[in-house]
C-alpha positions, 0 to 999 in steps of 0.5 A: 420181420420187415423193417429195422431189427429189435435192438440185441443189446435189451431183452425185448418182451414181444407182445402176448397178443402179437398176430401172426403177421410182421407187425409186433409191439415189443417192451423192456425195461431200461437200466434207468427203471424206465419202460422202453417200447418199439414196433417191429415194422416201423422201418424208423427204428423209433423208441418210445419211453415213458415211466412204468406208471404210464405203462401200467395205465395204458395196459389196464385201459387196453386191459377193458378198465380192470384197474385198480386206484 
């Protein structure tokens, strides 16, 4: 894996639909009930946030509009 490591001190889901190269998204969620993602090759180490409303959102719109009101 290039650049900086996934933090060891969360469990880290890595994306199902990670490709065989170095450059994964990878998602846990945070003591606070936050939702907490990171890319495997960012060489920042940089960590977004968001609320699991947010993330839920985003994966069904990547999910092709299979949401639900």
């Amino acid at each position: 894996m290039r650049g900086m490591p996934v933090p060891a001190h969360d469990h880290w889901q890595k994306s199902s639909h990670c490709a065989q190269g170095d450059s994964c998204v990878h998602v846990v969620t945070d003591v606070g009930g936050g939702v907490k993602l990171t890319e495997s090759s960012d060489s920042t180490g940089a960590i977004l946030r968001t609320t699991p409303a947010a993330w839920a959102a985003l994966v069904c719109t990547l999910k092709e509009g299979r949401c639900q009101d």
